[in-house]
MARLO-302054 format. One record per residue (C-alpha): residue in three letters; x, y, z. Coordinates in steps of 0.25 Angstrom, whole numbers, plus 5000, padded with zeros to 4 digits. Last residue first. Example, Ala and Ser with C-alpha at 12.3 -4.5 7.8 and 13.67 -1.06 7.14 Angstrom:
# MARLO-302054
ser505549965029 ala504949825031 
//
This chain:
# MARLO-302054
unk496450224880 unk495150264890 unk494950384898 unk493850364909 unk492650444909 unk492450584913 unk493050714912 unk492950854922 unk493450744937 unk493450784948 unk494550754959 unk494050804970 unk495150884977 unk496450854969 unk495650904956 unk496650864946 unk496050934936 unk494951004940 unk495251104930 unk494951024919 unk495651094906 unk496050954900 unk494950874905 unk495050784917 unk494950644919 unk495050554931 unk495650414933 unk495550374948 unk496050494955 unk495750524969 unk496250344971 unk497350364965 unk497650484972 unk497650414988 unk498850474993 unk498850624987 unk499950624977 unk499250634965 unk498250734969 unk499350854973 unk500150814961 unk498850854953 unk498750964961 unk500051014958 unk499950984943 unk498751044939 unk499451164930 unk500351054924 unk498850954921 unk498151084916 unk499451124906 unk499350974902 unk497850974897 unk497851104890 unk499151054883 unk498350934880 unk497051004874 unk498051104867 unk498550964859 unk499950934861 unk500750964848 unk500950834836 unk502450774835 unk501950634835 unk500450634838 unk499750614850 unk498550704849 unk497450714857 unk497950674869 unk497250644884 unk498050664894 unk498150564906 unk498650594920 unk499150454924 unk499450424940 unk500350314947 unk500550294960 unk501850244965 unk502250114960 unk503150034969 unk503949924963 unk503749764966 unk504449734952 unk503049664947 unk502249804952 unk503249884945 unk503149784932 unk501749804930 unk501649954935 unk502649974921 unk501849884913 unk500649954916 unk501350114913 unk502050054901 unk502849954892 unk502349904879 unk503849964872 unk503650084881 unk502450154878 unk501250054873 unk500750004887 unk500350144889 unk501350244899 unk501350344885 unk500050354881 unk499350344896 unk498350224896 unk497050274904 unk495950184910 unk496350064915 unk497550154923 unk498750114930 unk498850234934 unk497950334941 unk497250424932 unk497250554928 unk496750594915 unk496650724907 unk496050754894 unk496750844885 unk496250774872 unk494850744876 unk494750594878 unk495150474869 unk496050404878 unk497350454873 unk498150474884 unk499450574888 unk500250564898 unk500650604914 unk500950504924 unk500750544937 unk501750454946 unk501450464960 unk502450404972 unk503550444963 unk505050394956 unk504650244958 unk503850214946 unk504750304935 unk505550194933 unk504450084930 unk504050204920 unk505350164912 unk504750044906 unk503950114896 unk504150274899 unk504250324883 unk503950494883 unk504350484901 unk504250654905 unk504450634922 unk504250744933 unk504150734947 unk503350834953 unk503550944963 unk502651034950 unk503950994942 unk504651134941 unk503651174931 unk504451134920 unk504351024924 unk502751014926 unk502751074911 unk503750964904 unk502850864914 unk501550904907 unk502250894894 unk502650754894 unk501350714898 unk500650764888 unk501650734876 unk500550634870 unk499850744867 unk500650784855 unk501650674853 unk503050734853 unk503150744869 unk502850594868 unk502050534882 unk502150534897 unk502250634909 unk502650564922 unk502350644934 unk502950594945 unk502350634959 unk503150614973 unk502550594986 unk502950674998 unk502250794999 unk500950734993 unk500850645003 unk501050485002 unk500350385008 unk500850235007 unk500550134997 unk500050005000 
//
């Protein structure tokens, strides 16, 4: 069983994920450009374009990983998902089973778990893209999306590191401009329904 943490003393690692030559798919890799270039936000920061394998790494550095990359669900480009990971619901583009050779997110867990190793929580904020095209720009929808996600990033962290926040979030969905996102005291939610892949 996992002991409490408090926010003063637990770590957060945001992982931003995807190609920064593929429109929306570079997401995840700009929100961590911005938070960097912000001082870090008292985060840890990470950009991984291919992780594979190398997520296994990556395990032990945080008591709360965010991961942060793009999805193609079908929703509104711009969408925003926040899920605890694994997740049935949501395949993140570049942590899917198809990154890496065949090797991803599940893959990585499998093998944790078989080597006896810790894994700290683990969370997914999911954008939805639009376009995913080699050397095409994000889509305004996107850079909406990823300027709300940098401005909300305090109480983000604030949420993700509270001791029972994989059970507050659950899979929750959130338009590009919502200003409830994150929402630390209630959690509501603008959207509805599950994303799907």
């Amino acid at each position: 069983m996992r002991e409490d943490v408090n926010e003063s003393s637990s770590r957060l690692l945001i992982v931003g994920c995807g190609n920064p030559a593929a429109g929306d798919d570079s997401a995840g890799i700009e929100i961590v450009r911005c938070l960097s270039d912000l001082g870090g936000c008292g985060c840890e920061l990470r950009a991984e374009t291919a992780p594979g394998v190398g997520l296994l790494d990556l395990l032990p550095l945080a008591d709360v990983i965010l991961f942060v990359d793009a999805v193609t669900s079908g929703g509104i480009p711009g969408t925003l998902y926040l899920t605890s990971l694994p997740s049935a619901e949501l395949e993140p583009r570049a942590l899917g089973s198809l990154s890496g050779h065949g090797w991803g997110l599940v893959e990585t867990l499998e093998l944790a778990h078989a080597l006896g190793r810790t894994v700290p929580r683990l969370f997914l904020l999911g954008i939805e893209a639009g376009t995913v095209s080699q050397g095409a720009p994000r889509s305004a929808a996107v850079e909406q999306a990823i300027a709300l996600v940098v401005e909300r990033i305090p109480q983000l962290k604030s949420l993700l590191l509270t001791d029972d926040s994989s059970g507050i979030i659950g899979a929750r969905t959130f338009s590009r401009n919502d200003l409830s996102f994150p929402d630390n005291a209630g959690f509501g939610i603008q959207g509805s329904g599950s994303p799907h892949r």
